[in-house]
C-alpha positions as CSV (number, residue, x, y, z in Angstrom):
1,X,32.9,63.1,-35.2
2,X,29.7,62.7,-33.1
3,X,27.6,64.9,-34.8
4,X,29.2,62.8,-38.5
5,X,28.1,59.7,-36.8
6,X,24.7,60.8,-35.8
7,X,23.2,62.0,-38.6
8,X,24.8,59.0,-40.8
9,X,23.3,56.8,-38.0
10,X,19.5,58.4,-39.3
11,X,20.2,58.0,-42.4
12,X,21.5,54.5,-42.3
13,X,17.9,53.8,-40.3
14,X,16.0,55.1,-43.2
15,X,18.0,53.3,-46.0
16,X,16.9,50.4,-44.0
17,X,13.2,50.7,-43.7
18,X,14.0,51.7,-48.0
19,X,15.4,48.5,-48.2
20,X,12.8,46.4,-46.6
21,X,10.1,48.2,-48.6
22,X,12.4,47.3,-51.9
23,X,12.5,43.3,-51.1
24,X,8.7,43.6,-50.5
25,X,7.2,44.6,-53.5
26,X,10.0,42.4,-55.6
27,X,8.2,39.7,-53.2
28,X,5.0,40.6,-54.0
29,X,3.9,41.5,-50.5
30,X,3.4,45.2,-51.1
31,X,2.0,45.7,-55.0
32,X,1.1,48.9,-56.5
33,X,-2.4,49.0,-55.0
34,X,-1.1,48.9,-51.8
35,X,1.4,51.1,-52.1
36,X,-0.5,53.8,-53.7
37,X,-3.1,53.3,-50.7
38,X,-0.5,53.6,-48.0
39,X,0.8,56.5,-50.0
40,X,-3.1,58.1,-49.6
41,X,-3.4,57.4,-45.8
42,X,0.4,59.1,-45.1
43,X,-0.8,61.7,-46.9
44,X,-4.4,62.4,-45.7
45,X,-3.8,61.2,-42.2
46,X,-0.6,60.5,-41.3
47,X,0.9,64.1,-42.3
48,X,-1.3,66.2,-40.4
49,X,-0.7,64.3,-37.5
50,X,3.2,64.4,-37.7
51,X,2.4,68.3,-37.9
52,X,-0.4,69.0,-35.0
53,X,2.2,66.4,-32.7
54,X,5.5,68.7,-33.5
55,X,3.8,71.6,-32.0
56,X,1.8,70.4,-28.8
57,X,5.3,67.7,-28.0
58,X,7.6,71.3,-28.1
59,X,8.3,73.1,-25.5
60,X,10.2,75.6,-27.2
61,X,8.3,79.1,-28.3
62,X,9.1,79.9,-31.2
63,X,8.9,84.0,-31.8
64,X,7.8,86.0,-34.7
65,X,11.1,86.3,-36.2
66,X,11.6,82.2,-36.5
67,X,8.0,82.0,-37.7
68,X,8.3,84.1,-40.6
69,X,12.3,82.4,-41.5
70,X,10.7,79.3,-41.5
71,X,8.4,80.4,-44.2
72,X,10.8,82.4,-46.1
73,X,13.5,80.1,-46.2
74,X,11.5,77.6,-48.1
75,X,10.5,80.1,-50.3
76,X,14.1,81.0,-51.1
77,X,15.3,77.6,-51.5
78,X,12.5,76.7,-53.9
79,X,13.2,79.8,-55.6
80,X,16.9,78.7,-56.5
81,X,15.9,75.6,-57.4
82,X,12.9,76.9,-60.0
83,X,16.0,79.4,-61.7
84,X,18.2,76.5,-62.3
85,X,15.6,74.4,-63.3
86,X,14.7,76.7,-66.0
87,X,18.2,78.0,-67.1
88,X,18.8,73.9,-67.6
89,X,16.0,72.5,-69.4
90,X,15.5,75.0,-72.3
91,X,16.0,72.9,-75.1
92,X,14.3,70.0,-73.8
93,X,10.9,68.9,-75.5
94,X,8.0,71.0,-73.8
95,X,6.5,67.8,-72.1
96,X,10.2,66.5,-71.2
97,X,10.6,70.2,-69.7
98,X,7.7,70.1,-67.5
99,X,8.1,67.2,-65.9
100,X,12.0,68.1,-65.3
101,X,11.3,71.2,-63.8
102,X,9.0,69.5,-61.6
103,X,11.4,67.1,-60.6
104,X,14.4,69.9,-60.1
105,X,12.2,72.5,-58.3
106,X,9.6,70.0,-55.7
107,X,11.8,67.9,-52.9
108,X,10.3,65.4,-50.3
109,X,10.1,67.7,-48.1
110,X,7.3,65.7,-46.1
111,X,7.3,62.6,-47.3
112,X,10.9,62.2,-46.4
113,X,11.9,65.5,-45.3
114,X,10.0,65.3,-42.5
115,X,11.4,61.8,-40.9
116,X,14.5,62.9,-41.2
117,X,14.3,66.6,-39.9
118,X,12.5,64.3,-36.6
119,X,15.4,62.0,-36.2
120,X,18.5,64.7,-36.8
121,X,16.9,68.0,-35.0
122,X,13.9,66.7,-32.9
123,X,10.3,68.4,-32.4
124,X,11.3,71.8,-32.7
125,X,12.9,70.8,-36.2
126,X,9.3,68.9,-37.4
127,X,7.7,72.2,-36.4
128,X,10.2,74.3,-38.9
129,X,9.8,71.5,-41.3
130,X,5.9,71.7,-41.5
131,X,6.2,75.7,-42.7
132,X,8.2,73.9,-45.8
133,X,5.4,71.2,-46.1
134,X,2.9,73.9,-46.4
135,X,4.8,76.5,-48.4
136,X,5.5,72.8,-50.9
137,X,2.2,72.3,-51.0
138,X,1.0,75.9,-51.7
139,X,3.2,76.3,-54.6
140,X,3.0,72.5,-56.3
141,X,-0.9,72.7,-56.1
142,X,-0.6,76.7,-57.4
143,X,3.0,76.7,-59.7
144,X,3.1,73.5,-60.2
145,X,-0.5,72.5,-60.9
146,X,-0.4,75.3,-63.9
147,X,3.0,73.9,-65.0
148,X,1.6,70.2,-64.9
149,X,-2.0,70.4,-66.1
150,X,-1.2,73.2,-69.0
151,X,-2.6,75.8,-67.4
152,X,-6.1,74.0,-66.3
153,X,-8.0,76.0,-63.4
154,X,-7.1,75.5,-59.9
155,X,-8.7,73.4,-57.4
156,X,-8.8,75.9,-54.2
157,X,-10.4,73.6,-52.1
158,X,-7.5,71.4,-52.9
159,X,-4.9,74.3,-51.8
160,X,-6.4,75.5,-48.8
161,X,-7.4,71.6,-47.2
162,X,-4.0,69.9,-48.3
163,X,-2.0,68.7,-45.3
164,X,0.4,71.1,-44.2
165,X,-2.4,73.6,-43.9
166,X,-4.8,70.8,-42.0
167,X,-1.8,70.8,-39.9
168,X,-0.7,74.2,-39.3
169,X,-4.8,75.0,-38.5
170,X,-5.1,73.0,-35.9
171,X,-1.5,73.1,-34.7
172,X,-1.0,76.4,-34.1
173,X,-3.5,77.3,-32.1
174,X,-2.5,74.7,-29.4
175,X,0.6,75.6,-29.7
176,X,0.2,79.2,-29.1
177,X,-2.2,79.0,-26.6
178,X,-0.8,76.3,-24.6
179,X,-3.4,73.7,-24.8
180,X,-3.1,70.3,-23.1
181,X,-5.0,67.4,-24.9
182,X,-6.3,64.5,-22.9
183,X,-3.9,61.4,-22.9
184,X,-7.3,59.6,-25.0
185,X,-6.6,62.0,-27.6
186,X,-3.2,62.7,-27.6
187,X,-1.8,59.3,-27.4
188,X,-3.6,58.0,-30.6
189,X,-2.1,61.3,-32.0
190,X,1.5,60.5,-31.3
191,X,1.0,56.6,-32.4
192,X,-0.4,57.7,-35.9
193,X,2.4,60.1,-36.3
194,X,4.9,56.8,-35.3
195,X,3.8,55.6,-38.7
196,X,5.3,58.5,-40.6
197,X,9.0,56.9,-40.9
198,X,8.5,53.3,-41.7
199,X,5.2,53.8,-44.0
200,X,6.8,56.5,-45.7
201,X,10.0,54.6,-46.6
202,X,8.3,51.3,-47.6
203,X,6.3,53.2,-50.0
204,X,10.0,54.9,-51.8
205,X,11.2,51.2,-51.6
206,X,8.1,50.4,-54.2
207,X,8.9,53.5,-56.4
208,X,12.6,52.2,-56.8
209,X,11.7,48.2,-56.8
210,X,9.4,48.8,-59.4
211,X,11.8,50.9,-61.5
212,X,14.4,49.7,-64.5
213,X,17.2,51.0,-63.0
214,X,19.8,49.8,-66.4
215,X,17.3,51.8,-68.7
216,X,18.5,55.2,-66.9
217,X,21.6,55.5,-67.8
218,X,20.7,56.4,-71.4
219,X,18.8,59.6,-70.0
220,X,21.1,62.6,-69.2
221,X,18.7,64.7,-67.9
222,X,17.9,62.7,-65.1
223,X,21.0,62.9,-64.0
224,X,20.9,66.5,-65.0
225,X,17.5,67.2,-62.6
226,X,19.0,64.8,-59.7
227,X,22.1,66.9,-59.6
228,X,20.7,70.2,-59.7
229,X,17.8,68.7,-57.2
230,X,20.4,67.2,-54.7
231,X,23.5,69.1,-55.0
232,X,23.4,72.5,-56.9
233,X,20.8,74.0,-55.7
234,X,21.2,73.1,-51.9
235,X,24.5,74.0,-52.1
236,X,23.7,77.6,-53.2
237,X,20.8,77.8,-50.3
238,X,23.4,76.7,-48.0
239,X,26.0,79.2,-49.2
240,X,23.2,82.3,-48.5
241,X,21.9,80.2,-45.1
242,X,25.5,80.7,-44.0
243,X,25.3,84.7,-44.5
244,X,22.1,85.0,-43.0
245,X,22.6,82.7,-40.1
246,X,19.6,81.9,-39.0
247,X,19.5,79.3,-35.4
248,X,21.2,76.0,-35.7
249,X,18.0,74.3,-35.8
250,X,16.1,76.0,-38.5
251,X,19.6,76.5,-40.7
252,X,19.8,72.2,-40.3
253,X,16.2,71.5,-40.7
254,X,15.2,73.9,-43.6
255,X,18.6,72.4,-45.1
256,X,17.8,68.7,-44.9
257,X,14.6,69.2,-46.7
258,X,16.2,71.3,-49.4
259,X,18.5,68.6,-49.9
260,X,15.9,65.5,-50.1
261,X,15.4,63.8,-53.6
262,X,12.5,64.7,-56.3
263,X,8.9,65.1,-54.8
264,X,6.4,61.6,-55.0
265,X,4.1,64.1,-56.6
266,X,5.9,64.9,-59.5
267,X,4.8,61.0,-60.7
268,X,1.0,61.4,-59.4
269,X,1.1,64.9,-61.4
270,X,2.6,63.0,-64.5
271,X,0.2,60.4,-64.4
272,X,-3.2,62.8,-63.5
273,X,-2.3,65.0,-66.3
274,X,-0.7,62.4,-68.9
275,X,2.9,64.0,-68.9
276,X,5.6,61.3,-69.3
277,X,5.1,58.9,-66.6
278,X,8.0,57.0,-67.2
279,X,10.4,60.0,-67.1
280,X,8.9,61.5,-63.3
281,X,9.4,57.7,-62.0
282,X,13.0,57.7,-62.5
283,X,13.4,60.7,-61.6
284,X,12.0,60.1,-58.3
285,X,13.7,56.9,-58.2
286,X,17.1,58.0,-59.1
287,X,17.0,61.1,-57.0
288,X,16.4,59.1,-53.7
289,X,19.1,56.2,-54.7
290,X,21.7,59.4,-54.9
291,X,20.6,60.7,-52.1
292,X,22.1,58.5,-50.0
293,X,25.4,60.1,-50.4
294,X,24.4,63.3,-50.7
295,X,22.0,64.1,-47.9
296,X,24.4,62.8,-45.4
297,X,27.3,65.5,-47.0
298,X,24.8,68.2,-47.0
299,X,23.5,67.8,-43.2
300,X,27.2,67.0,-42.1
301,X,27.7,70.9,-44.1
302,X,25.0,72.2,-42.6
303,X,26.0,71.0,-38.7
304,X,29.1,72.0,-39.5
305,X,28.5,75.6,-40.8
306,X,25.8,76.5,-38.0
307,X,28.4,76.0,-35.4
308,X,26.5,72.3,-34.1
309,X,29.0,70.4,-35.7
């Protein structure tokens, strides 16, 4: 019942900073400027730092055999989610199908991923979690960047400086070789990385303020993508995590971001490469608005199922 009330106790914290961001913007104190500049600065500044903090806050050494899980996983539960994705969408329009399989096959796995993997598991779950940041990165800026832009040549400066890596380069090697950062330096560190959380949430308040939530229920298929995004496919990943039984904070952390809603990107991607806009925004919008039942279910599952429940 502890462990129940504890991770519906995080939850409940971020539905509140979601909430705040919602009344907001339908205030007019956060528009779409500011939102999409807030959105720039987690992104370019904020992430990195979540990142590099996770690994020089741990004290727990994490051996080869976690390391490469933690990469794996998130390949495996992506992997699911892009076989679904394409069994489901078939006979939707071409453009409708991209943007769907986006949606089914990219979670927040940072942008809301991350805050919650902090709050349920600690540091040594943010440090799991960034592997899935940069293995979500890799693939929507590789995958999904072909899928997206119809094929148009990749960007690799893009791939190799987007966050998770940022993070990961500078990370690690404090990390593995122990390094101590002066307070001037790692106190600004750990402040910035304080604005993850509420910055993050404020910003999905926007996406679903700013969304006609009564003009949704006419569209199938996002409740088609948000089902397969929050409950299908995490539910198989969480079947095969139970078989291969990896430690109880990797199984609950790599399963938390499996079971966050559709990916921010999938409407910057819609909107860069003129796919239907409309269709990634309630997607995103819907899929966090459900998750609120069903990421709570799915970490309960996962606690339970590790033997931390």
């Amino acid at each position: 019942m502890e462990a129940i009330l504890a991770v519906v106790g995080k939850v409940a914290i971020i539905l509140v900073l979601i909430l705040v961001g919602y009344i907001i913007t339908k205030r007019g104190m956060l528009t779409e400027r500011g939102a999409s500049e807030i959105t720039a600065i987690l992104i370019k500044l904020v992430t990195p730092c979540v990142i590099i903090n996770s690994f020089i806050g741990s004290t727990d050494r994490l051996g080869a055999y976690e390391l490469g899980m933690a990469v794996a996983l998130p390949l495996l539960w992506m992997g699911i989610a892009l076989v679904l994705s394409r069994l489901a969408f078939r006979k939707e329009p071409e453009e409708r199908q991209k943007v769907l399989r986006f949606a089914a096959l990219f979670s927040n796995t940072g942008f809301m991923g991350i805050p919650l993997v902090q709050g349920i598991v600690g540091d040594t779950g943010v440090i799991y979690a960034s592997f899935g940041v940069v293995v979500f990165n890799i693939l929507c800026w590789t995958y999904g960047y072909s899928m997206m832009s119809g094929g148009a040549k990749m960007n690799l400066k893009t791939l190799v400086l987007n966050p998770g890596v940022v993070g990961l380069a500078f990370g690690l090697p404090l990390y593995f070789l122990k390094v101590q950062l002066p307070q001037v330096v790692s106190e600004p560190l750990g402040l910035i990385s304080d604005l993850n959380t509420p910055l993050a949430m404020l910003v999905i308040g926007t996406y679903i303020a700013k969304a006609d939530l009564h003009s949704f229920m006419s569209d199938k298929s996002v409740y088609t993508a948000s089902f397969l995004r929050l409950i299908a496919a995490p539910a198989i990943y969480l079947a095969l995590l139970v078989l291969i039984q990896p430690g109880e904070a990797l199984f609950v952390s790599t399963m938390v971001q499996a079971a966050t809603p559709v990916a921010a990107n999938t409407v910057l991607f819609a909107v860069q490469y003129k796919r239907d806009s409309e269709l990634a925004s309630k997607l995103v919008a819907v899929s966090t608005v459900l998750s609120i039942l069903s990421i709570p279910v799915m970490t309960i599952l996962a606690r339970a199922l590790c033997g931390g429940g």
